[in-house]
py3Dmol code that shows the C-alpha trace and the ligand (Angstrom):
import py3Dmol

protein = """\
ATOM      1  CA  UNK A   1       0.000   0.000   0.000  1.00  0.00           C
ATOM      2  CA  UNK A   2       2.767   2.797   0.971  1.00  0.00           C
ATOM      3  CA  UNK A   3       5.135   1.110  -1.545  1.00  0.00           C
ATOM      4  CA  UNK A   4       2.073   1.633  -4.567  1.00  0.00           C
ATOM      5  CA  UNK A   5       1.144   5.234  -2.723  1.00  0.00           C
ATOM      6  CA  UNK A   6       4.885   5.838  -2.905  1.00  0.00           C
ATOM      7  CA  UNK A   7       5.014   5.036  -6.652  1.00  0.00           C
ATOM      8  CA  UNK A   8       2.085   6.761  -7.182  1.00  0.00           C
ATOM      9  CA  UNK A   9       3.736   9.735  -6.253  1.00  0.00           C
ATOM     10  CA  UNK A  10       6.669   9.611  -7.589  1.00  0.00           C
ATOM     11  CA  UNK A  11       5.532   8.862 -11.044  1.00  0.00           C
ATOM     12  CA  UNK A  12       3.401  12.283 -10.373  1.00  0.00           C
ATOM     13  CA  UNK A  13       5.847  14.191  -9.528  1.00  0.00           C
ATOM     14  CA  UNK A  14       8.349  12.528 -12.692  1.00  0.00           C
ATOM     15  CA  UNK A  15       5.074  13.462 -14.508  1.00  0.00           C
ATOM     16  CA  UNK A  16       4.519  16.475 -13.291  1.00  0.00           C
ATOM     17  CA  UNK A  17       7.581  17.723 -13.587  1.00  0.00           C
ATOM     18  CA  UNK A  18       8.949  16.825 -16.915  1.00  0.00           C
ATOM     19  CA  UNK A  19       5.632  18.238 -17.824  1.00  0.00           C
ATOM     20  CA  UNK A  20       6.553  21.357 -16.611  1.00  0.00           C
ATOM     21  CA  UNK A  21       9.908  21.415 -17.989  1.00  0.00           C
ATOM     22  CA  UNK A  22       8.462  20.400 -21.577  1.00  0.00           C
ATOM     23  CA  UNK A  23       6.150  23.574 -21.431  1.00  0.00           C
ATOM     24  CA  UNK A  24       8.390  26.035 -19.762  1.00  0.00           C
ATOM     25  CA  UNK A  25      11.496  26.098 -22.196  1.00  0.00           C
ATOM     26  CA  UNK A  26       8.641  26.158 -24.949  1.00  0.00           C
ATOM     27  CA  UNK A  27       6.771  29.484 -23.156  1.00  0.00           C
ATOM     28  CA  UNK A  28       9.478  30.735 -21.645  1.00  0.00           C
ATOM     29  CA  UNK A  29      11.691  30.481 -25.315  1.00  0.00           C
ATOM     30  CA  UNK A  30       8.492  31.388 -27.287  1.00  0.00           C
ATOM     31  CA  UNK A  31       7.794  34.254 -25.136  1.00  0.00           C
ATOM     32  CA  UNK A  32      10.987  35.342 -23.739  1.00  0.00           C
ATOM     33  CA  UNK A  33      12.393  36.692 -27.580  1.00  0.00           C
ATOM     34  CA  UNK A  34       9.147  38.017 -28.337  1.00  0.00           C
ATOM     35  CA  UNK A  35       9.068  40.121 -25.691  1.00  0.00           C
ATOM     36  CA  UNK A  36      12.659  41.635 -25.270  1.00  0.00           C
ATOM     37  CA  UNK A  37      12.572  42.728 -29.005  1.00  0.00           C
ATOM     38  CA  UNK A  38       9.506  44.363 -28.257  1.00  0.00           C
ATOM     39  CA  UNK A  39      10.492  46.032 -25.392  1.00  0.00           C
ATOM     40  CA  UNK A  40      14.231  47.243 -27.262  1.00  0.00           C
ATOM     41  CA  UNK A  41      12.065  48.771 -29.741  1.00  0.00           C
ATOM     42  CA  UNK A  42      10.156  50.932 -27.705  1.00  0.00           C
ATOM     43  CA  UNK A  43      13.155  52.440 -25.668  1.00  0.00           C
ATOM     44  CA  UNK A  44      14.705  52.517 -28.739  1.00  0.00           C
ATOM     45  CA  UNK A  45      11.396  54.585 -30.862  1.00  0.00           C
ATOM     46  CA  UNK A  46      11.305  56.342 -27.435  1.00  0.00           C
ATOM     47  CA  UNK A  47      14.482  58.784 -27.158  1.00  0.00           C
ATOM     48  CA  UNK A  48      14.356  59.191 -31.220  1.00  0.00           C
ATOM     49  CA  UNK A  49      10.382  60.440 -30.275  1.00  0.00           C
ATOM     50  CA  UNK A  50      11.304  62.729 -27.811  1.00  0.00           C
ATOM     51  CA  UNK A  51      14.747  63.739 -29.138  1.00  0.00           C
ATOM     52  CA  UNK A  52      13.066  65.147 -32.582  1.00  0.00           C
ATOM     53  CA  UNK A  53      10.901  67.722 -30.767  1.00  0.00           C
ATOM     54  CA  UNK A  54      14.272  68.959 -28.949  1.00  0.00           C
ATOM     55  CA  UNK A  55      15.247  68.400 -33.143  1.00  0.00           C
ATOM     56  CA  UNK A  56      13.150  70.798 -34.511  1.00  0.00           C
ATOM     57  CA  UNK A  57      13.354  74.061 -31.688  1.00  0.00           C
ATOM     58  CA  UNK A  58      17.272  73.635 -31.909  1.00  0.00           C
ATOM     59  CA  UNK A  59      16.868  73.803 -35.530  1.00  0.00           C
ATOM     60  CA  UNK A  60      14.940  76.148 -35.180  1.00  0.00           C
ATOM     61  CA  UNK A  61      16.949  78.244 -33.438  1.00  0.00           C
ATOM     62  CA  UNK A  62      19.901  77.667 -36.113  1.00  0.00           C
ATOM     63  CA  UNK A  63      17.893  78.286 -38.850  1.00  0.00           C
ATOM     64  CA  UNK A  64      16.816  82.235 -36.823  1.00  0.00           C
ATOM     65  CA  UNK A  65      20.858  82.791 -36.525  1.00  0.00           C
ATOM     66  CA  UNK A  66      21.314  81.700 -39.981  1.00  0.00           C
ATOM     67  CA  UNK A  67      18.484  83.738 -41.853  1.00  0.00           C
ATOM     68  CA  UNK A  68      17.005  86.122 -39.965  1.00  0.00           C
ATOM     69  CA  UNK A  69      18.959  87.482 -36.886  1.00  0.00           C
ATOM     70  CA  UNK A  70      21.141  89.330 -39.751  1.00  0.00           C
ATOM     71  CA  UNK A  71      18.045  91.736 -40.325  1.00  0.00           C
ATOM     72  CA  UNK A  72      16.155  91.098 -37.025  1.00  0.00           C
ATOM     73  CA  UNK A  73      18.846  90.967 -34.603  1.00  0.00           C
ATOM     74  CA  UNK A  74      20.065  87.850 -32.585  1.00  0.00           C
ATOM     75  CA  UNK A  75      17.056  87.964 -30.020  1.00  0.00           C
ATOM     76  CA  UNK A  76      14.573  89.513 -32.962  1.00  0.00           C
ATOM     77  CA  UNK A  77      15.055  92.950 -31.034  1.00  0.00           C
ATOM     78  CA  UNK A  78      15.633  94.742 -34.196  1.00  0.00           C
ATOM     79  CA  UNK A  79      18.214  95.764 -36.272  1.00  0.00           C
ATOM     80  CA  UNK A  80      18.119  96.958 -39.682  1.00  0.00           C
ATOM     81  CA  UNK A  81      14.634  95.349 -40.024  1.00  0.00           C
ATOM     82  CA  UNK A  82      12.231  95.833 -37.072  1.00  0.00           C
ATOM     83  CA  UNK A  83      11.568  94.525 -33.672  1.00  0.00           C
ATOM     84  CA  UNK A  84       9.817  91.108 -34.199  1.00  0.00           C
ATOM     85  CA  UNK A  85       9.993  89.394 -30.293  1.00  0.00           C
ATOM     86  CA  UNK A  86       7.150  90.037 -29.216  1.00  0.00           C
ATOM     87  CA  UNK A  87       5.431  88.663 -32.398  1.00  0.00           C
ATOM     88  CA  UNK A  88       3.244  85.840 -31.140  1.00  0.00           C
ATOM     89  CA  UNK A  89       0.748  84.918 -34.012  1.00  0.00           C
ATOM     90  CA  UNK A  90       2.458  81.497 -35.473  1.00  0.00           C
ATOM     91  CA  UNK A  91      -0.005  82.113 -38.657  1.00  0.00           C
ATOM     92  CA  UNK A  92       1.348  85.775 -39.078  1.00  0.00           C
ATOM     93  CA  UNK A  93       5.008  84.640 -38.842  1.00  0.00           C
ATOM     94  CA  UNK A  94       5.024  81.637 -41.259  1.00  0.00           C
ATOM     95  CA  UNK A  95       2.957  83.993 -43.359  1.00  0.00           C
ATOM     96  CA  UNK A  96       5.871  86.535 -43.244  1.00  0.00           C
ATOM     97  CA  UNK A  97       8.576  84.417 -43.802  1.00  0.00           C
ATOM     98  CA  UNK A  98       7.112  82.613 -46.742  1.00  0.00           C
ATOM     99  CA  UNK A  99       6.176  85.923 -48.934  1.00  0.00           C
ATOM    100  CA  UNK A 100       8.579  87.885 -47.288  1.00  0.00           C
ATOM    101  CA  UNK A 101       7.555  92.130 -48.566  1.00  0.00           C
ATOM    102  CA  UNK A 102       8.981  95.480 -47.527  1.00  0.00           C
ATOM    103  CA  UNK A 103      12.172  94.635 -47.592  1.00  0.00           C
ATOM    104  CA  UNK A 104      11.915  91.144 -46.077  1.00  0.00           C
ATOM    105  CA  UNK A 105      12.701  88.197 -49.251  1.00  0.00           C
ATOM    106  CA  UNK A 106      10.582  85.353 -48.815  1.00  0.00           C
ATOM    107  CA  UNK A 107      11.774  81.685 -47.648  1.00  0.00           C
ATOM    108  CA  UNK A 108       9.402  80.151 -49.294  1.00  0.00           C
ATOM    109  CA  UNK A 109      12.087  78.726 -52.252  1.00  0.00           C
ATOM    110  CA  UNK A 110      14.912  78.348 -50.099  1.00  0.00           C
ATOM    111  CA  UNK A 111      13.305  76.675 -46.542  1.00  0.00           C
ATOM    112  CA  UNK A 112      11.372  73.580 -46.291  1.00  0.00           C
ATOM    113  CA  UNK A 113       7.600  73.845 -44.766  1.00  0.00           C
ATOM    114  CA  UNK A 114       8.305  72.651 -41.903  1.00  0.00           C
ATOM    115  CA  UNK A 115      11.498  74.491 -41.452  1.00  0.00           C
ATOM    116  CA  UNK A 116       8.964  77.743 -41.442  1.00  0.00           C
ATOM    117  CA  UNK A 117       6.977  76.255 -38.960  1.00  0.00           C
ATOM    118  CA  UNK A 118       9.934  75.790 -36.913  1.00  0.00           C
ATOM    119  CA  UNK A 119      10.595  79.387 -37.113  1.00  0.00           C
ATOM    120  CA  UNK A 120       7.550  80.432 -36.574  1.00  0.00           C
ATOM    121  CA  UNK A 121       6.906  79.082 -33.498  1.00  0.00           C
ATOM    122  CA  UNK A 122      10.068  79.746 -32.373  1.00  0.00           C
ATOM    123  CA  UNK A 123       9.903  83.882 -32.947  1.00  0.00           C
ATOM    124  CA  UNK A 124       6.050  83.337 -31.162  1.00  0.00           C
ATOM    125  CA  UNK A 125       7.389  80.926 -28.543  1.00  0.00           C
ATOM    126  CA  UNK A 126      10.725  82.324 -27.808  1.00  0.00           C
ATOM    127  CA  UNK A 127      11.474  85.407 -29.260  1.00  0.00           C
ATOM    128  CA  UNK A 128      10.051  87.907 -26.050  1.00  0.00           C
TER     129      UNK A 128
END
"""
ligand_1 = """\
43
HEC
C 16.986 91.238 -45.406
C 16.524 91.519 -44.086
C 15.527 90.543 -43.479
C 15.690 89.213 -43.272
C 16.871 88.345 -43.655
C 14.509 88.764 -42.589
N 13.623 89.790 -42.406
Fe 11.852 89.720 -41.450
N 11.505 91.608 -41.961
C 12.387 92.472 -42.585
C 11.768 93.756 -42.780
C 12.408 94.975 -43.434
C 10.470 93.649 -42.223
C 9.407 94.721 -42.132
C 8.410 94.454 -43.228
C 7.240 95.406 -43.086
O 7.447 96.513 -42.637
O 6.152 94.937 -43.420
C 10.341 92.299 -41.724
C 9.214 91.826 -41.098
C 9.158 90.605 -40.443
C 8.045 90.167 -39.674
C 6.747 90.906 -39.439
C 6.951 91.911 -38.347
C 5.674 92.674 -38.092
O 5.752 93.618 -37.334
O 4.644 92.286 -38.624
C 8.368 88.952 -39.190
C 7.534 88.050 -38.265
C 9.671 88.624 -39.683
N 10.123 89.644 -40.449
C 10.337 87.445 -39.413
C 11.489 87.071 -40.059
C 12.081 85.782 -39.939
C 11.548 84.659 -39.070
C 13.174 85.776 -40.726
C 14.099 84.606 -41.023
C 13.481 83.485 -41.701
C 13.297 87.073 -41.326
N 12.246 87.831 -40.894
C 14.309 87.455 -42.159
C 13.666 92.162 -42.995
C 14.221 90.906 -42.950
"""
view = py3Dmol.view(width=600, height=400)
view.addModel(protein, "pdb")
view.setStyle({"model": 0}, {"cartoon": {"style": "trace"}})
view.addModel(ligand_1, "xyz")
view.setStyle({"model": 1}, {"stick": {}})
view.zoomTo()
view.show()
């Protein structure tokens, strides 16, 4: 009786075990690449996400120094063109740049749409 309980058992437990170590590699090494790879992509989408809004307003900010700051001045206080911090209508701004007039040339041929957007937030957003 113990002896056949005792077998019992032990064939349960060789059972249940090499049950459980046929399934597990085959989760475990199913799942286990699966989710890694999808986890390394998202860190890896994440900073590019993130770093191309910092892109764009240091871009931006290039792209004032390089085309504008000449005429405006270097914080769009004025120079030989007027004043523009202060300006703070985006739809104004990206209107200006791309038709330029009054002594202003447009961007329009020589800067990319959303290079103008760019700008024009940043003289709204940053130019005070
Ligand atoms: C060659 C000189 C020159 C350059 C370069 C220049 N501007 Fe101007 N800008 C002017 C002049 C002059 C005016 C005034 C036009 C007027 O009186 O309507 C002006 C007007 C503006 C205005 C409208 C100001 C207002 O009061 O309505 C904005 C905004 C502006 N410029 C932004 C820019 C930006 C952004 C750049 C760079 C992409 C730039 N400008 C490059 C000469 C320049």
């Amino acid at each position: 009786m113990n002896r056949q309980l005792l077998a019992f058992v032990l064939a349960l437990i060789v059972a249940v075990s090499l049950a459980a170590c046929g399934d597990e590699p085959a989760g475990d090494g199913a799942a286990t690449p699966a989710a890694p790879s999808s986890e390394a992509a998202t860190p890896t989408d994440a900073p590019t996400a993130p770093a191309s809004p910092a892109g764009p307003a240091e871009e931006a900010a290039a792209l004032y120094s390089a085309n504008c700051a000449g005429c405006h001045g270097p914080s769009g206080g004025g120079g030989s063109a007027p004043a523009i911090a202060g300006e703070d209508d985006p739809d104004s701004i990206r209107e200006q740049i791309r038709e330029g007039g009054d002594g202003m040339p447009g961007f329009s041929g020589s800067l990319s749409a959303a290079q103008i957007d760019a700008l024009s937030q940043f003289v709204a957003d940053k130019l005070r």
